[in-house]
PDB file of N, H, CA, C and O in Angstrom:
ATOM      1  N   UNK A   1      11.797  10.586  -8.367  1.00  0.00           N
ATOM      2  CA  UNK A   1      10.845  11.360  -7.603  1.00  0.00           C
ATOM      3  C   UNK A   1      11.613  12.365  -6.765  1.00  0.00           C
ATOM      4  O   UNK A   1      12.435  11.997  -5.926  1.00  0.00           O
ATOM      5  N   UNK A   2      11.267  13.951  -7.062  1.00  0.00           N
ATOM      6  H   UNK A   2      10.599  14.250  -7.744  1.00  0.00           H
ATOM      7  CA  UNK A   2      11.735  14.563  -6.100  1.00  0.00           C
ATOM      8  C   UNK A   2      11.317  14.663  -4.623  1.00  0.00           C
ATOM      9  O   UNK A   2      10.157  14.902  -4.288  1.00  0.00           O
ATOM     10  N   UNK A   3      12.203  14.490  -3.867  1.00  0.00           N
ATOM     11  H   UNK A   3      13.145  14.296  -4.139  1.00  0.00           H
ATOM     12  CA  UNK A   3      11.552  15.020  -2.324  1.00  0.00           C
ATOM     13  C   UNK A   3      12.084  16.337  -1.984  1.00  0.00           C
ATOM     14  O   UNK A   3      12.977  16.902  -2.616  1.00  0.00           O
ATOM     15  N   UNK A   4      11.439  16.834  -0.867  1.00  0.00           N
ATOM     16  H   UNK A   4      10.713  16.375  -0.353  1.00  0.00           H
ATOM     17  CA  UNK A   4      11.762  18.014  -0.361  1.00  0.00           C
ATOM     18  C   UNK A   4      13.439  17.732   0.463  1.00  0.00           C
ATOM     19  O   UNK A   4      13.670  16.796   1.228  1.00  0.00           O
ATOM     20  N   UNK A   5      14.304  18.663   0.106  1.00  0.00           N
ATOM     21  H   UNK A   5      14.117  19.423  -0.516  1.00  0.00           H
ATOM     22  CA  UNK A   5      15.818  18.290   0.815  1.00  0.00           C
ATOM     23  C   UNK A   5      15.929  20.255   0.898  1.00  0.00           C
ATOM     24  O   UNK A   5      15.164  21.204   0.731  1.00  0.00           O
ATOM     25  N   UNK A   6      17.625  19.991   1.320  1.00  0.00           N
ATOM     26  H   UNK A   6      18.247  19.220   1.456  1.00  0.00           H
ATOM     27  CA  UNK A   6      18.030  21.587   1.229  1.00  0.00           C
ATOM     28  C   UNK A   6      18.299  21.662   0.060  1.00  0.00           C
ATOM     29  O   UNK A   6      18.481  22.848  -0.215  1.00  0.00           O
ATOM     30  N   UNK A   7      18.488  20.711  -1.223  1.00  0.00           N
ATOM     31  H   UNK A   7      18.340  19.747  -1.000  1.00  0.00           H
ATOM     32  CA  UNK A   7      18.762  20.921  -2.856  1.00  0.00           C
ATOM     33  C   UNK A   7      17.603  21.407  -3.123  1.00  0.00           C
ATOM     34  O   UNK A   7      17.500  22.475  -3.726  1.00  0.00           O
ATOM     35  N   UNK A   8      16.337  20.564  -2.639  1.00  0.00           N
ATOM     36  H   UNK A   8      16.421  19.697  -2.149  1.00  0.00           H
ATOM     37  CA  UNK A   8      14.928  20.627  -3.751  1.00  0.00           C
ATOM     38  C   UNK A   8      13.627  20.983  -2.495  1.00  0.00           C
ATOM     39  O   UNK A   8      13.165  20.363  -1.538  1.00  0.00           O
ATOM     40  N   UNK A   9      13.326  22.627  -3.274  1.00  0.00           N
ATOM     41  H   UNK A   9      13.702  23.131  -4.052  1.00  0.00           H
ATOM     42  CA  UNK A   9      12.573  23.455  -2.494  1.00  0.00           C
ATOM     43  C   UNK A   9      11.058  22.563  -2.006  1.00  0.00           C
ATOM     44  O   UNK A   9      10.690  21.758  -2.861  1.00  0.00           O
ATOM     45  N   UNK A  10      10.394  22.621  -1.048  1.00  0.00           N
ATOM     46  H   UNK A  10      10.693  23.275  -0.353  1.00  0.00           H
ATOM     47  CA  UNK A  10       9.312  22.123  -1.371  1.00  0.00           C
ATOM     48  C   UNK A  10       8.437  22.115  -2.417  1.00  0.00           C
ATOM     49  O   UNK A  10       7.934  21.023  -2.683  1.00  0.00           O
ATOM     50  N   UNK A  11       8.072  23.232  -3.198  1.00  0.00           N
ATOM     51  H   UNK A  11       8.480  24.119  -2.982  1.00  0.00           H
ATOM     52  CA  UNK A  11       7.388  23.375  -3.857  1.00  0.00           C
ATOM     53  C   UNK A  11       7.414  22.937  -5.103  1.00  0.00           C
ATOM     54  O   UNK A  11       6.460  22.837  -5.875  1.00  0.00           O
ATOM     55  N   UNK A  12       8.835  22.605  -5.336  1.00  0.00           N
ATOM     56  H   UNK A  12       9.610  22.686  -4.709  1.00  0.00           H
ATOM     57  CA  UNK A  12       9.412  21.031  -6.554  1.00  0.00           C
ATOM     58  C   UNK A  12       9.098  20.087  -6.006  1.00  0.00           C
ATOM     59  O   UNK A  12       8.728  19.105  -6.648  1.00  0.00           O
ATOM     60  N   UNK A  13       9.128  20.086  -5.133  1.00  0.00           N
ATOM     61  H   UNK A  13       9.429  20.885  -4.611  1.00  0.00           H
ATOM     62  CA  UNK A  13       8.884  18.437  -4.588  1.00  0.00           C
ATOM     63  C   UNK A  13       7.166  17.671  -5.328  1.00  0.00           C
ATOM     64  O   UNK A  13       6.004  18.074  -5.381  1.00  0.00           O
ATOM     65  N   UNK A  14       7.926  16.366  -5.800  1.00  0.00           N
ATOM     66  H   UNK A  14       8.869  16.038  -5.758  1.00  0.00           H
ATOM     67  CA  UNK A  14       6.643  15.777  -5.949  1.00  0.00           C
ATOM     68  C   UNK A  14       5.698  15.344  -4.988  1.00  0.00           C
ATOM     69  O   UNK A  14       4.531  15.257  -5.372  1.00  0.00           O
ATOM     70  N   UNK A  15       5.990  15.030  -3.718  1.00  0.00           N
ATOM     71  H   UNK A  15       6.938  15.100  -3.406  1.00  0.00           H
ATOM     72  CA  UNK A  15       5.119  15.320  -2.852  1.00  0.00           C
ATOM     73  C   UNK A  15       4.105  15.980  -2.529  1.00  0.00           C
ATOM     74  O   UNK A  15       3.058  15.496  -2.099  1.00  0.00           O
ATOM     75  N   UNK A  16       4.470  17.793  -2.816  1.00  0.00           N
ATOM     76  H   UNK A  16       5.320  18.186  -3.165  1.00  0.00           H
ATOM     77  CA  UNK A  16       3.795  18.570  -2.842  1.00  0.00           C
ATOM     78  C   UNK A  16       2.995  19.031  -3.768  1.00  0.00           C
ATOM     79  O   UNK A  16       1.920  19.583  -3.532  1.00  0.00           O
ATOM     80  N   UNK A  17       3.752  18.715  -5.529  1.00  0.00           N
ATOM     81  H   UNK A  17       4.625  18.267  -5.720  1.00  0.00           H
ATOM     82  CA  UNK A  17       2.517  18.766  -6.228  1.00  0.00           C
ATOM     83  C   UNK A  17       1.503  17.570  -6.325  1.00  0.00           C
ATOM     84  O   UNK A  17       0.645  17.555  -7.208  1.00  0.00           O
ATOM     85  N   UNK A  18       1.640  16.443  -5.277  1.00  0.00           N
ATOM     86  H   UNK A  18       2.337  16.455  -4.560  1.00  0.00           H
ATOM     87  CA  UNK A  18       0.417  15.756  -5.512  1.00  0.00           C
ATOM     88  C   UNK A  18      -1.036  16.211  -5.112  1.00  0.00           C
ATOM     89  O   UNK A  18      -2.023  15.502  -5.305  1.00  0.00           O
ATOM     90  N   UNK A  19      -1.077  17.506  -4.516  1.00  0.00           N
ATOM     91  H   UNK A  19      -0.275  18.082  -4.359  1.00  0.00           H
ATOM     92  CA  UNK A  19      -2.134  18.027  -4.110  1.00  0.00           C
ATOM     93  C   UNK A  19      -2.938  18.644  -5.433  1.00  0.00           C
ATOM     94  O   UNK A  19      -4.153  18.744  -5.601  1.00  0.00           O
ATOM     95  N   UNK A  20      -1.679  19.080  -6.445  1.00  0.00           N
ATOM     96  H   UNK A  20      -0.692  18.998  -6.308  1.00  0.00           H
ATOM     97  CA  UNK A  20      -2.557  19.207  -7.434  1.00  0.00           C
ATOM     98  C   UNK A  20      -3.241  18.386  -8.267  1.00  0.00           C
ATOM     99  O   UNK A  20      -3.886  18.692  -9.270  1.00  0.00           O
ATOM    100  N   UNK A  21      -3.021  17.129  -7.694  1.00  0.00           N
ATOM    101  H   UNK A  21      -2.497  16.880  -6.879  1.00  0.00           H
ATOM    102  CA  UNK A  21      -4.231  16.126  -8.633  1.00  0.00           C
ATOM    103  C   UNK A  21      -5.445  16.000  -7.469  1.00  0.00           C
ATOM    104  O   UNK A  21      -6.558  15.766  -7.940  1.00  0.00           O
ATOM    105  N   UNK A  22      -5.364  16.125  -6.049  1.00  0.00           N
ATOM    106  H   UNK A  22      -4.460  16.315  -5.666  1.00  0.00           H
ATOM    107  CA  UNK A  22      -6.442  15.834  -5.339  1.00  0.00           C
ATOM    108  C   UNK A  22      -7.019  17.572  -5.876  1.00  0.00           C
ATOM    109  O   UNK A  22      -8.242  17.626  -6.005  1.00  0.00           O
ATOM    110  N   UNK A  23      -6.426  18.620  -6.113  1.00  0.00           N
ATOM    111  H   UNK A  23      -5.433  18.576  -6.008  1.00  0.00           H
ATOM    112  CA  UNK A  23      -7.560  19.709  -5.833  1.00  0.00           C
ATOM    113  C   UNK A  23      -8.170  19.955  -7.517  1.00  0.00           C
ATOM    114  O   UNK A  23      -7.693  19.551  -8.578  1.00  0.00           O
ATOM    115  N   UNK A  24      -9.447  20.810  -7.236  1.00  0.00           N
ATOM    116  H   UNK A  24      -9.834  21.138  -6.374  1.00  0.00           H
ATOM    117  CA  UNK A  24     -10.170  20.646  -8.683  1.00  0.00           C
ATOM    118  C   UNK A  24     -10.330  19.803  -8.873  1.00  0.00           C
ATOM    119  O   UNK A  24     -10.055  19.613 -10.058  1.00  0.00           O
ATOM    120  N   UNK A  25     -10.948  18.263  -8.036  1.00  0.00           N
ATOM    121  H   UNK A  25     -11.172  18.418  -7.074  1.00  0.00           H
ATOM    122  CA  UNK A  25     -11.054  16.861  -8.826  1.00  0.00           C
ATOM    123  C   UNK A  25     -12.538  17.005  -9.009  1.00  0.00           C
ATOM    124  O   UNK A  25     -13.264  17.724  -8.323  1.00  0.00           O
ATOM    125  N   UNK A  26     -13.005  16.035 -10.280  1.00  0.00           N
ATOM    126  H   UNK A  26     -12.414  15.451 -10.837  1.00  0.00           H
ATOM    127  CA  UNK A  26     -14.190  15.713 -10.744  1.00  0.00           C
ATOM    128  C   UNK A  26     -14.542  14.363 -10.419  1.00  0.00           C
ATOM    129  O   UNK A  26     -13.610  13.586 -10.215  1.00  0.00           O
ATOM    130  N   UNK A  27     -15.697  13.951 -10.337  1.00  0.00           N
ATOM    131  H   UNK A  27     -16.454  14.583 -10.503  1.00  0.00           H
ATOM    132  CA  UNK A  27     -16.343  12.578 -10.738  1.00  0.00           C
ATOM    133  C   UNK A  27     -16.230  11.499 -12.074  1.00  0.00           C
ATOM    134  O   UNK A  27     -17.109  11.631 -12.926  1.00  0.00           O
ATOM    135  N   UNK A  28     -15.396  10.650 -12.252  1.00  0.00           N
ATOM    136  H   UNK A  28     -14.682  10.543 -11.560  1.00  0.00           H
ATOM    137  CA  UNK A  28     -15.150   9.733 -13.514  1.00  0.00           C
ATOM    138  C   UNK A  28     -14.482  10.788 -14.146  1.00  0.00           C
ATOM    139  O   UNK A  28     -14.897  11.368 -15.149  1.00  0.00           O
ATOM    140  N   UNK A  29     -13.099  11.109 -13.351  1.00  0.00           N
ATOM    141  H   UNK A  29     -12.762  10.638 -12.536  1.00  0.00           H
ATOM    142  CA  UNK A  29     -11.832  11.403 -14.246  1.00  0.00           C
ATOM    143  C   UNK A  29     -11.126  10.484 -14.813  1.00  0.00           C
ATOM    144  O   UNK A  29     -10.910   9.585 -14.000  1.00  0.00           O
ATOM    145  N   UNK A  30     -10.493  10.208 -16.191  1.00  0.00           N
ATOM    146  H   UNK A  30     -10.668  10.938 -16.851  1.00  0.00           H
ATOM    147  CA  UNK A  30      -9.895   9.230 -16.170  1.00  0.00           C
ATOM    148  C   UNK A  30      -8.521   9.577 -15.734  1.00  0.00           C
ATOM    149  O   UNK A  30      -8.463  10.697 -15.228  1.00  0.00           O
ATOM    150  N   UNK A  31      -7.447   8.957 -15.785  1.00  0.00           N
ATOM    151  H   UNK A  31      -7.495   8.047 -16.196  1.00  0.00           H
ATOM    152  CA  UNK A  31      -6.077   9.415 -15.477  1.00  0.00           C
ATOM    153  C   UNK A  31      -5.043  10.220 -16.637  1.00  0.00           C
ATOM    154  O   UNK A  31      -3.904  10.678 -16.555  1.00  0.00           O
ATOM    155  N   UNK A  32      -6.191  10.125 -17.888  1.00  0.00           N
ATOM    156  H   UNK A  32      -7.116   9.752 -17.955  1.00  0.00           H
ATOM    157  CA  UNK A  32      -5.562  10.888 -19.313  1.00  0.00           C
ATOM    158  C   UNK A  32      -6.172  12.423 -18.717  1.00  0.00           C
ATOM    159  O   UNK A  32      -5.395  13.377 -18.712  1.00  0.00           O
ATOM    160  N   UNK A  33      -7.399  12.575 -18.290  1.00  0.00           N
ATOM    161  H   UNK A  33      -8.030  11.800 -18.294  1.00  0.00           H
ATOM    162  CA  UNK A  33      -8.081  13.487 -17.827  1.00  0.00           C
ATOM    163  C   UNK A  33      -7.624  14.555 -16.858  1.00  0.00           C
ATOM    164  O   UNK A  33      -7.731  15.781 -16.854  1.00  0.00           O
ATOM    165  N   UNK A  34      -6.843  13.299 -15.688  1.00  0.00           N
ATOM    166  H   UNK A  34      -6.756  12.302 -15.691  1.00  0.00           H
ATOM    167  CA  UNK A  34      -6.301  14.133 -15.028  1.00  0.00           C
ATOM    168  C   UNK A  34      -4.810  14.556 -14.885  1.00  0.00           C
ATOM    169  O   UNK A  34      -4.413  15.492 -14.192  1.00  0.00           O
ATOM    170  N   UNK A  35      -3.908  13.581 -15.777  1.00  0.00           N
ATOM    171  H   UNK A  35      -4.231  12.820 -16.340  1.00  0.00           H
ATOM    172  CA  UNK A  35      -3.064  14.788 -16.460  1.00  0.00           C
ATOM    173  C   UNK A  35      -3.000  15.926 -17.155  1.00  0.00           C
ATOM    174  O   UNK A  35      -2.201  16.856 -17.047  1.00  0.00           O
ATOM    175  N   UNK A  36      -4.036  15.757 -17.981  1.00  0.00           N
ATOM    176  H   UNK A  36      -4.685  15.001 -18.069  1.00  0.00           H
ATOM    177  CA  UNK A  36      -4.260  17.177 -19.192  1.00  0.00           C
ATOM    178  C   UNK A  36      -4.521  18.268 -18.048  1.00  0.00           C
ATOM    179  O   UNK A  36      -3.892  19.325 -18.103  1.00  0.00           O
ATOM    180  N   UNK A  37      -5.535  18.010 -16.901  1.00  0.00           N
ATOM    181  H   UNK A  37      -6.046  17.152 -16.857  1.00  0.00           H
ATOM    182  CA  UNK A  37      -5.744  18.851 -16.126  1.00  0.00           C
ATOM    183  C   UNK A  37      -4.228  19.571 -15.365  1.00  0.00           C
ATOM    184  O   UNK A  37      -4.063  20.790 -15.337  1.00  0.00           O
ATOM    185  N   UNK A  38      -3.202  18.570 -14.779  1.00  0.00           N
ATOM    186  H   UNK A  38      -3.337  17.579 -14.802  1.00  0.00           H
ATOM    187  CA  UNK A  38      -2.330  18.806 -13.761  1.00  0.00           C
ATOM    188  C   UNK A  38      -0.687  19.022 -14.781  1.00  0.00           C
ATOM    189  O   UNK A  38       0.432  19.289 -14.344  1.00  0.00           O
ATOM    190  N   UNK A  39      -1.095  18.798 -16.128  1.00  0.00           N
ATOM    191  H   UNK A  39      -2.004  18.580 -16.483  1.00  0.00           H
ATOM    192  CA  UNK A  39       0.524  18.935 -16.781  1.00  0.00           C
ATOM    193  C   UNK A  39       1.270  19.879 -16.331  1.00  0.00           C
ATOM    194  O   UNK A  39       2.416  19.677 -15.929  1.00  0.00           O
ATOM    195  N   UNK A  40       0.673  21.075 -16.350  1.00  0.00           N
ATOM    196  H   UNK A  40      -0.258  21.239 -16.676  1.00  0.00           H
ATOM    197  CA  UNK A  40       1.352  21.952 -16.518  1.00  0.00           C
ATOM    198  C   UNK A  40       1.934  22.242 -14.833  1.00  0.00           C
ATOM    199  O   UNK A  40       2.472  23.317 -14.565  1.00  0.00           O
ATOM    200  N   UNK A  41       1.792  21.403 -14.016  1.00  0.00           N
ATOM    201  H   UNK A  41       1.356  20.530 -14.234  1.00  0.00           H
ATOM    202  CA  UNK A  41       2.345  21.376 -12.534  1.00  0.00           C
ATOM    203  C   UNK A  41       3.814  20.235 -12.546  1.00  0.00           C
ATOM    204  O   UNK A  41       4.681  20.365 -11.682  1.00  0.00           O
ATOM    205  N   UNK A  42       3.914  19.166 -13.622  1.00  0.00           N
ATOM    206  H   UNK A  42       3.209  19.061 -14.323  1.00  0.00           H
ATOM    207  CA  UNK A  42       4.977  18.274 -13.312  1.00  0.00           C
ATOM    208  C   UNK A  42       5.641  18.661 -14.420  1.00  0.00           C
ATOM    209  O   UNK A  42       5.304  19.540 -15.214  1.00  0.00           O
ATOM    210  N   UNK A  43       6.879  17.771 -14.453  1.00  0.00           N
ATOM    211  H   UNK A  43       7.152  17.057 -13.808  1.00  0.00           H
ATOM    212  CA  UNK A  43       7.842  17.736 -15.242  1.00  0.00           C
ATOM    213  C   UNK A  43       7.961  17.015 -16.520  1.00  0.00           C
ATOM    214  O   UNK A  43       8.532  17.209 -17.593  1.00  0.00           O
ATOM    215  N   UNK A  44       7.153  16.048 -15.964  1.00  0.00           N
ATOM    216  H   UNK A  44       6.689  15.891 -15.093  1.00  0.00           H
ATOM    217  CA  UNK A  44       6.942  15.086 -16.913  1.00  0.00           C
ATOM    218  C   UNK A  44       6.077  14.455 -16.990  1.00  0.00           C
ATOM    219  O   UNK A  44       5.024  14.931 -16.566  1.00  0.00           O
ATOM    220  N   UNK A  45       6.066  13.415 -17.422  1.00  0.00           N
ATOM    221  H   UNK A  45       6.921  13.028 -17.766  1.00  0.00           H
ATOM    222  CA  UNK A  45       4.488  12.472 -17.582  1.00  0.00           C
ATOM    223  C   UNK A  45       4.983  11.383 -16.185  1.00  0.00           C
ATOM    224  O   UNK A  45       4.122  10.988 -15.400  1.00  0.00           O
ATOM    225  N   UNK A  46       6.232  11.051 -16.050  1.00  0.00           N
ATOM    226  H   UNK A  46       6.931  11.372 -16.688  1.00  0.00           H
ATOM    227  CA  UNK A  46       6.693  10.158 -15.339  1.00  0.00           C
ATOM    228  C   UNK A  46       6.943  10.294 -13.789  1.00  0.00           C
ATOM    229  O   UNK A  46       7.133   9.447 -12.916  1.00  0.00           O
ATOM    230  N   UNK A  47       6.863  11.920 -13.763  1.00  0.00           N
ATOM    231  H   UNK A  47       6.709  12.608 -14.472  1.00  0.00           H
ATOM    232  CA  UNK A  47       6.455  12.893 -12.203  1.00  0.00           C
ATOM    233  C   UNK A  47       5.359  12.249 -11.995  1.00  0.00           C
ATOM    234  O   UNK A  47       5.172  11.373 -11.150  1.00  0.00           O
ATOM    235  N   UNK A  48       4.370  12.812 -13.016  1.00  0.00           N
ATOM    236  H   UNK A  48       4.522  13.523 -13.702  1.00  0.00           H
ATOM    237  CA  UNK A  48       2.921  12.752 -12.719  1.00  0.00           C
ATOM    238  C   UNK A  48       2.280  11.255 -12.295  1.00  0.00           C
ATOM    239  O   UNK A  48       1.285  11.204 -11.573  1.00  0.00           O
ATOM    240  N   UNK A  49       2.829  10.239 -12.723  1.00  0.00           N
ATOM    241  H   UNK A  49       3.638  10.281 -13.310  1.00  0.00           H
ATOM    242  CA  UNK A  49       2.447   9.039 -12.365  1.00  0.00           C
ATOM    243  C   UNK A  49       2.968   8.865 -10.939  1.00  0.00           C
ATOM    244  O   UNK A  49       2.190   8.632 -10.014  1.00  0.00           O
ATOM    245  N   UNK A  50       4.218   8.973 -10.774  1.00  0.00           N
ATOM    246  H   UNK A  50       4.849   9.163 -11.526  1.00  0.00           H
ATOM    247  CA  UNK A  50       5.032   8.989  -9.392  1.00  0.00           C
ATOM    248  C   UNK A  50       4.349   9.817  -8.402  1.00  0.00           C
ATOM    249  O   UNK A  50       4.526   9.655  -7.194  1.00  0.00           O
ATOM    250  N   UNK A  51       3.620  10.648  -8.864  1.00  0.00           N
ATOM    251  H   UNK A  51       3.477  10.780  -9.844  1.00  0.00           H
ATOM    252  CA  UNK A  51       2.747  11.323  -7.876  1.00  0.00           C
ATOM    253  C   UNK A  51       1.032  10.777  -7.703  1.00  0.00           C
ATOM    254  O   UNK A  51       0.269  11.210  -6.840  1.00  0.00           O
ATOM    255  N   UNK A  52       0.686   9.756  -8.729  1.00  0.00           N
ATOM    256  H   UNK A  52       1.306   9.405  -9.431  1.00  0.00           H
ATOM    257  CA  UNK A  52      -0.102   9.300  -8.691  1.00  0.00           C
ATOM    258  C   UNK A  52       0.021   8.095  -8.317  1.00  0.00           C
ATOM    259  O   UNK A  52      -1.111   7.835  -7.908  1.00  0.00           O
ATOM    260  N   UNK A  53       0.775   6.989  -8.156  1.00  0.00           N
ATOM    261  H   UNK A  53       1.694   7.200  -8.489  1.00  0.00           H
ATOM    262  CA  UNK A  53       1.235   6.172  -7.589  1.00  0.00           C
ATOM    263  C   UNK A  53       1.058   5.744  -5.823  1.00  0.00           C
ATOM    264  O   UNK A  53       0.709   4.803  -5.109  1.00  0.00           O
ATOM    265  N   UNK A  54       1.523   7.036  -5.745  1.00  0.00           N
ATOM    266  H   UNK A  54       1.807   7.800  -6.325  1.00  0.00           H
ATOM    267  CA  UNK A  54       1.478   7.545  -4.404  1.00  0.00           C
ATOM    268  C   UNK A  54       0.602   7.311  -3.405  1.00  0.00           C
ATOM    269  O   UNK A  54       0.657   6.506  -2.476  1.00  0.00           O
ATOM    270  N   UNK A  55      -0.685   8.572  -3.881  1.00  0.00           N
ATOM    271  H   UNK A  55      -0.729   9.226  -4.636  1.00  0.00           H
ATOM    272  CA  UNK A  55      -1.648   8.416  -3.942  1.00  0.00           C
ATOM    273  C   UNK A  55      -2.435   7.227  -3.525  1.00  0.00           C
ATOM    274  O   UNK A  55      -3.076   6.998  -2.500  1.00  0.00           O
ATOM    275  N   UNK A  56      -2.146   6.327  -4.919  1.00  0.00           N
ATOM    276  H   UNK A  56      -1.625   6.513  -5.752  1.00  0.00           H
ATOM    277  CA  UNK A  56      -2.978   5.032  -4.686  1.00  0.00           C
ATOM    278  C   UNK A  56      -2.635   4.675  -3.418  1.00  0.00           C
ATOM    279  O   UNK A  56      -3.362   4.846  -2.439  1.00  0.00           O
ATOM    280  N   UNK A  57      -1.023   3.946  -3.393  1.00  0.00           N
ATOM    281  H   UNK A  57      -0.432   3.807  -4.188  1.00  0.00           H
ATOM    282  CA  UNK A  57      -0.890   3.686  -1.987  1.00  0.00           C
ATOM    283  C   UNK A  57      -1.155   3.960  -1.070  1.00  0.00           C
ATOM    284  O   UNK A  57      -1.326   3.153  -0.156  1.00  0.00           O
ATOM    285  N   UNK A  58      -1.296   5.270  -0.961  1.00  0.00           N
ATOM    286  H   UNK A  58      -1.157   5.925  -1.703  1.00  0.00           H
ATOM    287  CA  UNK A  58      -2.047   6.132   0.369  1.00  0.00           C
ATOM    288  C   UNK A  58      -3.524   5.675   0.631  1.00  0.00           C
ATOM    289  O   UNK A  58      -4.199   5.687   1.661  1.00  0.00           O
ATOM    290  N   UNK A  59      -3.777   5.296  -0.556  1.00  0.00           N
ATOM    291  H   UNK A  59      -3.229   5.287  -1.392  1.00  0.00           H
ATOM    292  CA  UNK A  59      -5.777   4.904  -0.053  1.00  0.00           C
ATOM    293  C   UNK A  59      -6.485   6.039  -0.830  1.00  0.00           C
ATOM    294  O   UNK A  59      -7.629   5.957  -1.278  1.00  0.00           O
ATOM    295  N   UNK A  60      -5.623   7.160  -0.937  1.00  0.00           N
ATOM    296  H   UNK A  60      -4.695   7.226  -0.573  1.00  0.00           H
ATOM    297  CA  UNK A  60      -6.309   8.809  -1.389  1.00  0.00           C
ATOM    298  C   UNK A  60      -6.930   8.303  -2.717  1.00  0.00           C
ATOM    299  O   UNK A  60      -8.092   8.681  -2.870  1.00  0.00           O
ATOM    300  N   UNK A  61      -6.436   7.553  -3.687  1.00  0.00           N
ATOM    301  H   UNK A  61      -5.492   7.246  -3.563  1.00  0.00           H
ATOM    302  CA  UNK A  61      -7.697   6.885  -5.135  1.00  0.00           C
ATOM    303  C   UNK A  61      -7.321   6.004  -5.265  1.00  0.00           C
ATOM    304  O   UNK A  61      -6.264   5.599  -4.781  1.00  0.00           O
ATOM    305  N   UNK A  62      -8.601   4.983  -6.470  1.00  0.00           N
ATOM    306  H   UNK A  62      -9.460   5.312  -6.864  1.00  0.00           H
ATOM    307  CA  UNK A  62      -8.699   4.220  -6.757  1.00  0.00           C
ATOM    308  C   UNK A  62      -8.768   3.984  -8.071  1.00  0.00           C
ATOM    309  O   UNK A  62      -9.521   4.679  -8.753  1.00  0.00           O
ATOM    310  N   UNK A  63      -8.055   3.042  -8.610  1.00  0.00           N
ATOM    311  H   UNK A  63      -7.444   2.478  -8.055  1.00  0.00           H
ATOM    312  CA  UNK A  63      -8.208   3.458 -10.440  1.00  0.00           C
ATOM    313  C   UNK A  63      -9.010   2.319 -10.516  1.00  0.00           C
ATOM    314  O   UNK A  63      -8.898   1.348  -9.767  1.00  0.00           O
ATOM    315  N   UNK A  64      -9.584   2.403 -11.158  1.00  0.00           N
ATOM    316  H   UNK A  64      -9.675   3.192 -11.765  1.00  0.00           H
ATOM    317  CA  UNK A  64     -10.286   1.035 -12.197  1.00  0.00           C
ATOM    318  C   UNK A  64      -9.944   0.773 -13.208  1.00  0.00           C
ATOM    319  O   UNK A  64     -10.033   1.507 -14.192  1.00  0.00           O
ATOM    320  N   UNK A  65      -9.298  -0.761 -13.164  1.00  0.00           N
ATOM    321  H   UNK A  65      -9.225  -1.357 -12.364  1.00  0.00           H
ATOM    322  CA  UNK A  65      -8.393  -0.978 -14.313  1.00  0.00           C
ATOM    323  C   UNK A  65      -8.987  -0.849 -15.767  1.00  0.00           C
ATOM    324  O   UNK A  65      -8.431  -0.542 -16.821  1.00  0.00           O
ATOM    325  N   UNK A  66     -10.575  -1.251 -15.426  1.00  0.00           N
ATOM    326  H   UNK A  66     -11.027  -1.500 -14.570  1.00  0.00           H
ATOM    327  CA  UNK A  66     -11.007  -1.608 -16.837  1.00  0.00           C
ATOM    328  C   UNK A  66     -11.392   0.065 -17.337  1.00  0.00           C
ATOM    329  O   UNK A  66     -10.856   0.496 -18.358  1.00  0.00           O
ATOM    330  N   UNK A  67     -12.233   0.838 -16.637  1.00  0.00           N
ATOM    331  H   UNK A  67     -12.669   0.489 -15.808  1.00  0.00           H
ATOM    332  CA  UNK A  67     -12.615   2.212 -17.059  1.00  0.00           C
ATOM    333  C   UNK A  67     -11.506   3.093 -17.018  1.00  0.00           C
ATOM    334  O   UNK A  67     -11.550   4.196 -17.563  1.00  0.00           O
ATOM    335  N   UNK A  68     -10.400   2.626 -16.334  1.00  0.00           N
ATOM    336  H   UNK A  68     -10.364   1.730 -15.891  1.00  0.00           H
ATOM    337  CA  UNK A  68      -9.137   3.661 -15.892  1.00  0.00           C
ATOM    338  C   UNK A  68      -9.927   4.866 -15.575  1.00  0.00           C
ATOM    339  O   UNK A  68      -9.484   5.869 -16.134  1.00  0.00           O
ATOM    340  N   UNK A  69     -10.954   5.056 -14.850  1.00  0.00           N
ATOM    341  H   UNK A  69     -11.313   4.241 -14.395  1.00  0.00           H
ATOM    342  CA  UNK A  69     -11.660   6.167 -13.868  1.00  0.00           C
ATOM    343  C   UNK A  69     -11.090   6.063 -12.745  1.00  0.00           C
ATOM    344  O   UNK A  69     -11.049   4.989 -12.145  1.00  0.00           O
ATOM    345  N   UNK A  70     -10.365   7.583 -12.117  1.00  0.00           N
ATOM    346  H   UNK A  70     -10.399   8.456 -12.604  1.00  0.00           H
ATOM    347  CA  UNK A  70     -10.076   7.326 -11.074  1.00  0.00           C
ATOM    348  C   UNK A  70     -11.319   7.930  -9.843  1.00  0.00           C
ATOM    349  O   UNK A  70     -11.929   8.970 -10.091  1.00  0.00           O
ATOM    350  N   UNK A  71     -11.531   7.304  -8.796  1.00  0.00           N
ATOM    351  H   UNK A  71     -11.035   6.459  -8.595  1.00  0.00           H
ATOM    352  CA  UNK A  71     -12.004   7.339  -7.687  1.00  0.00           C
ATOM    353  C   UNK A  71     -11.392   7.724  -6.477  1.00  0.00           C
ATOM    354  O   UNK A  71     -10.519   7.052  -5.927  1.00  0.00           O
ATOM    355  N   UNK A  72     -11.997   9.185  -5.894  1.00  0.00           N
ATOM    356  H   UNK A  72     -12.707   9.731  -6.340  1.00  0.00           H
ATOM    357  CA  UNK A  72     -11.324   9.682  -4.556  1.00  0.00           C
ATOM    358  C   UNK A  72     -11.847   9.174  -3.456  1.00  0.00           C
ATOM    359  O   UNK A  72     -13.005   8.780  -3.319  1.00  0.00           O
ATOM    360  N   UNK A  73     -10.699   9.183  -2.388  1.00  0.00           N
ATOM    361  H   UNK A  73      -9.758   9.504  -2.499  1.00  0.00           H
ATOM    362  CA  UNK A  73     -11.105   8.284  -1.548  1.00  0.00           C
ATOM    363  C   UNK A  73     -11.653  10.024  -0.646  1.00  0.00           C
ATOM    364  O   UNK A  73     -12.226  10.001   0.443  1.00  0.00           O
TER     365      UNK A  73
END
């Protein structure tokens, strides 16, 4: 996971692109859904979870294991 340092600008930082999964969100996204939406912001598929991860912890969503729909808090 990148963080913001004097190496890695904010705007690499995965931190900062986690805003691009909270903005443009829909109702019963799944998390396939909302990568296709946010790819083209991470590096990888393995950013994108690390930034979704996050997230969860934060309280900011909720996945449902069985629908894998995620839910904004």
């Amino acid at each position: 996971m990148l963080v913001p340092s004097k190496f890695t600008r904010l705007e690499e930082s995965t931190i900062f692109k986690m805003r691009c999964i909270l903005s443009d969100r829909k109702e019963n996204e799944s998390v396939l859904d909302v990568y296709v939406r946010t790819k083209d912001f991470f590096y990888d598929a393995s950013e994108f979870l690390h930034a979704l991860d996050i997230l969860y912890v934060l309280g900011a969503v909720n996945i449902n294991e069985d629908s894998e729909l995620i839910k904004y808090a």
